[in-house]
VMD Tcl script that draws the C-alpha trace (Angstrom):
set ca {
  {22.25 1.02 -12.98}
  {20.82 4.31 -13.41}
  {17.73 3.56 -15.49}
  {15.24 0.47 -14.56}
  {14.37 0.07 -18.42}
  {18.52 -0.50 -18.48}
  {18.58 -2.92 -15.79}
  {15.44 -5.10 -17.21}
  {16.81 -5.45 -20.55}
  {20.22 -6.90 -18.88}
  {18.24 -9.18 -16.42}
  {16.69 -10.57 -19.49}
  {19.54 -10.43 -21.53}
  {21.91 -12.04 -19.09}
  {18.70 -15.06 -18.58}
  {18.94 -15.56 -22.15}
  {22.79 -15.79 -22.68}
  {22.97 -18.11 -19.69}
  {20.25 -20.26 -21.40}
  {22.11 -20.39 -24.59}
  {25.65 -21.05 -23.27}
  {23.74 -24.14 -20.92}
  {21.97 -25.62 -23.98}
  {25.16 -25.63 -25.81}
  {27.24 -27.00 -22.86}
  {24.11 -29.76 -22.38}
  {23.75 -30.11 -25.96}
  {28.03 -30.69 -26.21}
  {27.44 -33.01 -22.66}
  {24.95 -35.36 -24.40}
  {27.09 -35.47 -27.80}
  {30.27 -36.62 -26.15}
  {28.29 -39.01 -23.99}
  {26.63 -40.78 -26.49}
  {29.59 -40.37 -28.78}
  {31.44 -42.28 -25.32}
  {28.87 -45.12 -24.98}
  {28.67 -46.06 -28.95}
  {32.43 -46.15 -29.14}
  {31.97 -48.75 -25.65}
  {29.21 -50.57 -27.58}
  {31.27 -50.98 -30.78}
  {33.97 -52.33 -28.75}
  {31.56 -54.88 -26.80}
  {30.43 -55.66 -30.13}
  {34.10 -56.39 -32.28}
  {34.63 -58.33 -28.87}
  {31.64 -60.49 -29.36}
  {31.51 -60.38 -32.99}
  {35.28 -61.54 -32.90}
  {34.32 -64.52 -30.70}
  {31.47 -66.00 -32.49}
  {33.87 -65.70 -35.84}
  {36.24 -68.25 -33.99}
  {34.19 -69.99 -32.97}
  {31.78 -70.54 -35.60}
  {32.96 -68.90 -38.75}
  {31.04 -66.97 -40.95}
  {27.44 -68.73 -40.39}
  {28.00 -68.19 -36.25}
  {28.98 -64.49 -37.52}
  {25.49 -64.40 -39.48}
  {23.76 -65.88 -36.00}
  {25.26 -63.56 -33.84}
  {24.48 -60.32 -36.14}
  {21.12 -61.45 -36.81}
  {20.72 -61.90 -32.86}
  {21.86 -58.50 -32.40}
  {20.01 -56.71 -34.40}
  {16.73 -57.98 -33.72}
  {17.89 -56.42 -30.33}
  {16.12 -52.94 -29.99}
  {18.47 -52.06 -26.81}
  {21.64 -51.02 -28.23}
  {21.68 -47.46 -29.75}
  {23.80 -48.88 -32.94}
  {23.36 -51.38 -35.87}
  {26.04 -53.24 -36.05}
  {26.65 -54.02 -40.29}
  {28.90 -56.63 -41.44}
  {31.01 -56.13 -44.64}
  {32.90 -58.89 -46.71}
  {36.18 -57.84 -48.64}
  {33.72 -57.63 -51.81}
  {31.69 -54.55 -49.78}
  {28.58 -56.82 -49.49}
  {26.69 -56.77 -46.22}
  {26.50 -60.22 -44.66}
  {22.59 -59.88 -43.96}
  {21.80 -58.16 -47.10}
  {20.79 -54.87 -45.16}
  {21.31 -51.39 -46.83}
  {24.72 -49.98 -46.48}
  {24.77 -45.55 -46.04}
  {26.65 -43.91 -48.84}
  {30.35 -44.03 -48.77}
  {30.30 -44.19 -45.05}
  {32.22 -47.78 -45.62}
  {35.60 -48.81 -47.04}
  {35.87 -52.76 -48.38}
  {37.66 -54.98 -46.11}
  {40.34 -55.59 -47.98}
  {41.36 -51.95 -49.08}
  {43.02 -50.37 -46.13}
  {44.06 -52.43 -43.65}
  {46.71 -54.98 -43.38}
  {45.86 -58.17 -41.04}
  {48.34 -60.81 -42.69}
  {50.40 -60.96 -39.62}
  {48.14 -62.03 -37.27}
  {47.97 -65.83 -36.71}
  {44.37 -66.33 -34.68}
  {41.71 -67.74 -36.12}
  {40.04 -64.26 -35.75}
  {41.81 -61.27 -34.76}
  {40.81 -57.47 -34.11}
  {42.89 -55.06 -36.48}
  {41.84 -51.81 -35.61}
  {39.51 -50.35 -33.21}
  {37.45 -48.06 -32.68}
  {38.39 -45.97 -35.97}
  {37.53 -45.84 -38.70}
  {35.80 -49.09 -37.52}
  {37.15 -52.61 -36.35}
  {38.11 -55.61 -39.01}
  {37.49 -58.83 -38.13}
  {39.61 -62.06 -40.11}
  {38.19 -65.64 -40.04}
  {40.49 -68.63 -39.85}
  {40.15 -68.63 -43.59}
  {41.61 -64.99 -43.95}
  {38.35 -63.96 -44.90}
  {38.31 -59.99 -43.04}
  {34.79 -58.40 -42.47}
  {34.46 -54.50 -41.40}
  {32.21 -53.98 -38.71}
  {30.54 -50.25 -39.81}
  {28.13 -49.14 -36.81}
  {25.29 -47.00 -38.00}
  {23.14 -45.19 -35.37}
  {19.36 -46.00 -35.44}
  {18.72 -42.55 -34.32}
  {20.72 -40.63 -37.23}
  {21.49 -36.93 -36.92}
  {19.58 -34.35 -35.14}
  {17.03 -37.41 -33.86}
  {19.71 -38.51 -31.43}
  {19.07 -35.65 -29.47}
  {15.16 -35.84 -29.29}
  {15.83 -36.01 -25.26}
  {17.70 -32.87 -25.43}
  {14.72 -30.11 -25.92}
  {13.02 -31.63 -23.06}
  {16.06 -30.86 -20.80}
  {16.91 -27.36 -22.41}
  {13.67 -26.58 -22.20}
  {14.05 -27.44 -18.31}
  {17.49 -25.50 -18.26}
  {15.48 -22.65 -19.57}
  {12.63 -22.04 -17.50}
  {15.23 -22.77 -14.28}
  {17.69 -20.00 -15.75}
  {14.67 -17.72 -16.93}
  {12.94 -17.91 -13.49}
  {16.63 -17.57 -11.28}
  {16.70 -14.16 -12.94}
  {12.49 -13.38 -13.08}
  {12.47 -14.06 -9.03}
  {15.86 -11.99 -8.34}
  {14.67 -9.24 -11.16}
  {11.24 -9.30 -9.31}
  {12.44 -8.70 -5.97}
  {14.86 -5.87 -6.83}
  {11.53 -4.40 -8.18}
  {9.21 -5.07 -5.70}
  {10.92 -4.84 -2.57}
  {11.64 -0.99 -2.75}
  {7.95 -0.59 -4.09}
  {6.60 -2.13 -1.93}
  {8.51 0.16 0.97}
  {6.95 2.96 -1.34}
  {3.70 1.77 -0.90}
  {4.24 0.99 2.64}
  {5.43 4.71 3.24}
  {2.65 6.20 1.73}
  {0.05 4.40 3.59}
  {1.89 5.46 6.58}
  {1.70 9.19 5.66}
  {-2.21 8.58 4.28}
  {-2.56 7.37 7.61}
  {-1.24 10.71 9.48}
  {2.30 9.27 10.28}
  {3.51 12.61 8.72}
  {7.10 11.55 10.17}
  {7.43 8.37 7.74}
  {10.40 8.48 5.01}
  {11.52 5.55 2.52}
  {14.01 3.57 3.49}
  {17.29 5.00 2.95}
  {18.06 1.83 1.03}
  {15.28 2.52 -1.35}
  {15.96 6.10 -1.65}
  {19.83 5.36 -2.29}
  {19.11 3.87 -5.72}
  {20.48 4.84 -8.84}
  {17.77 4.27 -11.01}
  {14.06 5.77 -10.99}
  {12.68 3.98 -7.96}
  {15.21 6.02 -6.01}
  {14.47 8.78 -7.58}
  {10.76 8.95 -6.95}
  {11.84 8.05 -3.20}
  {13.74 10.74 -3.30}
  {10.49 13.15 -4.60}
  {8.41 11.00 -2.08}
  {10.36 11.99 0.83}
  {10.32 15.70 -0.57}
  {7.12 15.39 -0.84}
  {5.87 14.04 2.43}
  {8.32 16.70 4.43}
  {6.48 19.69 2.54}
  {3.17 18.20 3.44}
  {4.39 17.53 6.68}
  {5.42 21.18 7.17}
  {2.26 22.85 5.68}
  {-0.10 20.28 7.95}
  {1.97 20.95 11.17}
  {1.66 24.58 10.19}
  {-2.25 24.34 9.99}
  {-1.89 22.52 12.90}
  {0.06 25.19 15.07}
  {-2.25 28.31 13.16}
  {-5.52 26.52 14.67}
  {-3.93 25.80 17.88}
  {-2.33 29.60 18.07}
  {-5.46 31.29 17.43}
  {-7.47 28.69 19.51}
  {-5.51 30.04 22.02}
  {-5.47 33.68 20.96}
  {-9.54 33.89 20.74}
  {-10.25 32.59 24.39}
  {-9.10 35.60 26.25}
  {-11.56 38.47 23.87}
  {-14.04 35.68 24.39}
  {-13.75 36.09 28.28}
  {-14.01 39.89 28.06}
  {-16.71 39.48 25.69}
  {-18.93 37.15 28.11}
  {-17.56 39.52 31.42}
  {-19.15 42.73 29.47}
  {-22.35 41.25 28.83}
  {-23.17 39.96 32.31}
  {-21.94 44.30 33.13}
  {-24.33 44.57 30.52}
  {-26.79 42.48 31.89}
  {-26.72 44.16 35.71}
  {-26.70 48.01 34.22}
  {-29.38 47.60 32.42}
  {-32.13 45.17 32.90}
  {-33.99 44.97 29.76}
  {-30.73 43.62 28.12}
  {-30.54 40.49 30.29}
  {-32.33 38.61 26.76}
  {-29.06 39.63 25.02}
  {-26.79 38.99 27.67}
  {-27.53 35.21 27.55}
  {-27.90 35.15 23.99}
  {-24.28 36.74 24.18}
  {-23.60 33.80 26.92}
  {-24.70 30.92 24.61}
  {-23.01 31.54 22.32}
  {-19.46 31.90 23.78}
  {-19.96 28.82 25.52}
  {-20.55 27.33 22.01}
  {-17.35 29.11 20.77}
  {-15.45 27.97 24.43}
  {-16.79 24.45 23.36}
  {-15.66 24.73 19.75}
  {-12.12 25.95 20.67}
  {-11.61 22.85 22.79}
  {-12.98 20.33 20.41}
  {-10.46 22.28 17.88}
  {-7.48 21.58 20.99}
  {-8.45 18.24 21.26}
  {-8.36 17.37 17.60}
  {-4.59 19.30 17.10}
  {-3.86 17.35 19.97}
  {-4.88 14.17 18.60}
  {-3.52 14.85 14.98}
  {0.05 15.63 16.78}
  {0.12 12.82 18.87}
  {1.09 14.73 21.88}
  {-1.72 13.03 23.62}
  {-0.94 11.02 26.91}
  {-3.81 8.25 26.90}
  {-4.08 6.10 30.08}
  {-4.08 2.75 29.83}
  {-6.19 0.88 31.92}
  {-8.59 -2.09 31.93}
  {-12.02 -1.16 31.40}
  {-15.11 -2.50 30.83}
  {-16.94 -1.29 27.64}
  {-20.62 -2.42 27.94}
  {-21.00 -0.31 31.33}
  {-18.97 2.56 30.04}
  {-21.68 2.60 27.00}
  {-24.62 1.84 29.88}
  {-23.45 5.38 31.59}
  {-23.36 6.99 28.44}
  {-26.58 6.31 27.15}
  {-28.35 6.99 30.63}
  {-27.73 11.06 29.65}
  {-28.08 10.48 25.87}
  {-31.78 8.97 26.70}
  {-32.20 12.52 28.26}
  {-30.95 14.10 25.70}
  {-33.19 12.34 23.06}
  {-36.28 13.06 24.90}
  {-35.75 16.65 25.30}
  {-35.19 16.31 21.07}
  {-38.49 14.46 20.76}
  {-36.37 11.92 19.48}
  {-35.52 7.77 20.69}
  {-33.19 6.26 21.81}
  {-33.29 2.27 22.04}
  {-30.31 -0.19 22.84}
  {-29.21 -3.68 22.56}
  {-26.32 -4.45 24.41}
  {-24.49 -8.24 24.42}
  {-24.91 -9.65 27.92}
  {-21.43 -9.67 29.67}
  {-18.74 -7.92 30.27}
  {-16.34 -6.83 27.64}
  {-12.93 -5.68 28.69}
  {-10.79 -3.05 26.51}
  {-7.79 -1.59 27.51}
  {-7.67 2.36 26.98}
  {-8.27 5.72 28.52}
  {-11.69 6.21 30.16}
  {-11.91 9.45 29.48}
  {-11.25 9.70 25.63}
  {-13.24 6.56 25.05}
  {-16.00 7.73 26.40}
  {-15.75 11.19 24.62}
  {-15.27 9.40 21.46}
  {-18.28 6.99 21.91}
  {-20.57 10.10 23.06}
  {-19.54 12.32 20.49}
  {-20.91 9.73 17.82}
  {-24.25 9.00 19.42}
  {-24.58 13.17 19.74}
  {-23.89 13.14 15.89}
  {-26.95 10.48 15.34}
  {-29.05 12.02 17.69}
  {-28.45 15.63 15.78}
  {-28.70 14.12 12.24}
  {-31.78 11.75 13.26}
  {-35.40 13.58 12.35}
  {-37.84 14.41 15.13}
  {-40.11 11.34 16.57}
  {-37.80 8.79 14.96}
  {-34.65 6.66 16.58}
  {-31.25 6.43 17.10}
  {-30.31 2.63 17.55}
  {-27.24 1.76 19.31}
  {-25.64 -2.04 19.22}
  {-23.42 -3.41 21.12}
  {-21.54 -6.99 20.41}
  {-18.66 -8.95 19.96}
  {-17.01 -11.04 17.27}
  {-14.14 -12.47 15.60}
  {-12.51 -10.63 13.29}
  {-9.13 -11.74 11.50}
  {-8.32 -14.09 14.34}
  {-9.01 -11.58 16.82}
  {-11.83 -11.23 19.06}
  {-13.32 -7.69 18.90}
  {-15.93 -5.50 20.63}
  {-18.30 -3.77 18.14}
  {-20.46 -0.87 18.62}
  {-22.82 0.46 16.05}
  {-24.81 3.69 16.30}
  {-27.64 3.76 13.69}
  {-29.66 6.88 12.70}
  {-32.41 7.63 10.95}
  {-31.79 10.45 8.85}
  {-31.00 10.65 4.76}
  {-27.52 9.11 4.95}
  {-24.59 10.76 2.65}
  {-23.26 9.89 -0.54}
  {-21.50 7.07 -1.14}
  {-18.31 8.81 -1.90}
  {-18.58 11.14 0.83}
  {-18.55 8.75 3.52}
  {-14.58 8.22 3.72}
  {-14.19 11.61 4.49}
  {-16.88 12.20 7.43}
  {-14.33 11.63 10.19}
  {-12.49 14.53 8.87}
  {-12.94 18.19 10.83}
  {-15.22 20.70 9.96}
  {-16.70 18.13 7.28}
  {-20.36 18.68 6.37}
  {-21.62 16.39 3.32}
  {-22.93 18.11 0.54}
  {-25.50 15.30 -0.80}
  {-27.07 12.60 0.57}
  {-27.10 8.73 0.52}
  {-30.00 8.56 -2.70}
  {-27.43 11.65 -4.30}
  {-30.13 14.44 -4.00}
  {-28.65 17.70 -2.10}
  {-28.23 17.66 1.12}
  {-30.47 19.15 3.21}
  {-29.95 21.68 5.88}
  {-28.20 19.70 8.81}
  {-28.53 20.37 12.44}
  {-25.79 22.79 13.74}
  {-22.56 21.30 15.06}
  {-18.59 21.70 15.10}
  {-18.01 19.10 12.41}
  {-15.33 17.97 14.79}
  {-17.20 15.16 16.77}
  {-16.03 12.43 14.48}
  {-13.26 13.47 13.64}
  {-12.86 13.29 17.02}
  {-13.97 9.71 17.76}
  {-12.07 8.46 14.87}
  {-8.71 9.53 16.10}
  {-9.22 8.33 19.23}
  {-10.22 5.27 18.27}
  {-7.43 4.80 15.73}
  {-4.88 5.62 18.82}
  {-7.00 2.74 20.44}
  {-5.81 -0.16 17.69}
  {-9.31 -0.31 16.67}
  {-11.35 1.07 13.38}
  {-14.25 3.22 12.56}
  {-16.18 3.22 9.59}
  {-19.53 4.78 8.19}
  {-22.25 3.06 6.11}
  {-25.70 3.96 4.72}
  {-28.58 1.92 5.75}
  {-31.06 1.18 2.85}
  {-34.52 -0.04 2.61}
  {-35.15 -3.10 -0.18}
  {-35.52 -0.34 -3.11}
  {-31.86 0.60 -2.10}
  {-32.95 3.73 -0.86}
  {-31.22 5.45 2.38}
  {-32.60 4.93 5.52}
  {-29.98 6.66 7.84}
  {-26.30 6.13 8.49}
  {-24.11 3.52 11.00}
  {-21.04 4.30 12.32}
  {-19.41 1.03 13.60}
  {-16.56 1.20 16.29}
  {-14.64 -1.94 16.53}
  {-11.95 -2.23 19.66}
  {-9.86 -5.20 20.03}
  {-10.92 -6.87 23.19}
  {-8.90 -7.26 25.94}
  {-6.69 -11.04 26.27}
  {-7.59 -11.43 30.09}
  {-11.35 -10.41 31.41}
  {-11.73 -7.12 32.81}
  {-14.03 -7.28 35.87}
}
mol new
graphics top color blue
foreach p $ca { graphics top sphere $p radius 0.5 }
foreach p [lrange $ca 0 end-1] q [lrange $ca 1 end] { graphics top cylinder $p $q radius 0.2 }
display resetview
């Protein structure tokens, strides 16, 4: 079906045709049967009828009808109707539903003291030893429509069965391919720029298929135009290292010809090795992005990784006039990963605190684990003390070059302390490649008003203890 307006209106259509054709098939079911079981009971009743009227004549035939009909059971009264068109038990006889006895049917031939002439139809006439015949007219107690006052119940059951067959199978062709859309596009949200709908999904003729179709057309243009940033920054990464080496060899020729501009010279110095340092944070990050990084995996154990970490960042924070307190969980906890790029990602975000945090206050690191989702994690938070950011600005701080333009009470941002912008972004990808998640959060006083910023790194923890 080419159009998914086209394809509801037949789901719905179809439900209700199928419900209509059931509740006249149930509705034609129930007629017949009950039409099935009166003409039984009539029978059963001629038969009875017949035998009291030999035995007794017409005052065992008054006995037996008033017997019956004080009986609430059978779906049918049961009237009895002389050859004068009188009712034995004086009860109301329907309009010309009846014919007299003695009008229509010929019973002279018959010899027993009482004798069924014709049954079922139009209705049974029984003769007494006397030749007296009586009609036996059945009237429903439940006349017309009311006979079927069980029936709604049951359509309405046939209904909602019918109605919800087609909701669930209408449903699912629905939500299955959106939900591969959805699935898709987290995928490429998440950097998996190589993700495409299912071909199922995008092989559809109606206008599911067709956004898959502008999806995947979509997500390869993105695709190209990120892995073409991508290769730019890497290219002229590349490209700016070697007239950054002649730049830092003239300076120290500088430097030795002429004395007095040694000051320069290491000015010059610094700040190549800032650019060198920038260049390979900018690597790293295409690297990570690309996912052309080989990571090691090996058992390690996370709370004396952090230990050797902080020894240098306790350094660090003095030489800042800043301080640096911990408190670590007491025993070991194993992750599995590469040494290396956890511990780049983990320093990288206690250099960011450290930078952001204002002189003579602290940078607060934390170290635990938990239970998370049925799965027992390690969790590191690194607190500073700074202004925070603002609240919509802290989903993107993990991406590069970011630099947050207000802070966490929404006043401007002040000036921040130099840096790449790339440290986070950094230890986010890293830990991402890890199975684990990072996430930033403002700290606030009781008035609600920023105190500083967390970020929390969460690792899965390792099934068998790491030594």
């Amino acid at each position: 079906m080419r159009r998914l307006a086209t394809r509801i209106f037949l789901a719905f259509f179809v439900a209700l045709l199928l419900s209509g054709l059931g509740a006249i098939g149930l509705t034609s079911w129930v007629l017949s049967a009950r039409q099935e079981s009166a003409d039984k009971e009539l029978r059963e009743a001629a038969r009875t009828a017949a035998d009291a009227l030999a035995k007794g004549g017409r005052d065992a035939l008054i006995v037996w009808a008033r017997q019956r009909s004080a009986d609430r059971s059978y779906q049918q009264e049961i009237l009895l109707i002389d050859e004068l068109g009188n009712e034995l038990l004086g009860r109301k006889i329907p309009g010309s539903e009846f014919t007299p006895a003695n009008e229509t049917d010929e019973y002279s031939d018959y010899e027993l003291p009482a004798v069924l002439l014709d049954m079922p139809r139009p209705t049974p006439i029984l003769v007494s030893a006397e030749d007296e015949p009586f009609r036996l007219l059945p009237v429903p107690r439940r006349a017309g429509l009311s006979a079927l006052r069980d029936v709604p119940l049951q359509l309405l059951l046939l209904a909602l069965a019918v109605t919800g067959l087609v909701s669930v199978l209408l449903a699912r062709s629905i939500t299955r391919p959106v939900r591969a859309l959805q699935q898709t596009t987290e995928s490429l949200t998440g950097g998996a720029l190589e993700t495409r709908v299912p071909v199922a999904v995008r092989n559809r003729r109606d206008e599911i298929g067709r956004l898959a179709v502008s999806l995947d057309i979509m997500a390869d243009r993105l695709g190209s135009l990120i892995r073409g940033q991508r290769q730019l920054l890497r290219d002229v990464s590349h490209e700016v290292r070697s007239p950054l080496a002649r730049i830092r060899l003239a300076a120290g020729l500088m430097a030795q010809r002429d004395p007095a501009a040694t000051s320069a010279a290491n000015r010059i110095g610094e700040e190549i090795a800032r650019l060198d340092e920038l260049i390979d944070k900018i690597l790293d990050v295409s690297r990570l992005e690309s996912g052309t990084t080989a990571f090691d995996r090996e058992p390690l154990e996370l709370r004396s990784l952090l230990e050797a970490i902080l020894v240098d960042a306790h350094f660090e924070a003095a030489q800042l006039g800043k301080t640096l307190e911990s408190r670590l969980t007491d025993g070991p906890l194993g992750v599995i990963g590469d040494r290396y790029w956890i511990s780049a990602a983990i320093e990288n975000v206690v250099r960011n605190a450290l930078k952001h945090t204002p002189e003579g206050s602290q940078v607060l690191v934390t170290l635990e684990s938990a239970r998370r989702e049925g799965t027992r994690v390690a969790i590191l938070g690194v607190s500073d003390t700074g202004h925070g950011l603002a609240e919509s600005e802290l989903a993107r701080v993990f991406e590069p070059f970011f630099r947050g333009s207000k802070d966490g009470d929404g006043h401007a941002a002040s000036p921040r302390a130099a840096g790449s912008g790339l440290g986070l972004a950094i230890a986010a990808r890293v830990v991402q490649a890890h199975g684990g998640k990072i996430e930033a959060m403002n700290l606030r006083d009781v008035d609600g008003m920023a105190q500083g910023l967390r970020i929390i790194l969460t690792w899965p923890l390792a099934k068998d203890p790491v030594a």
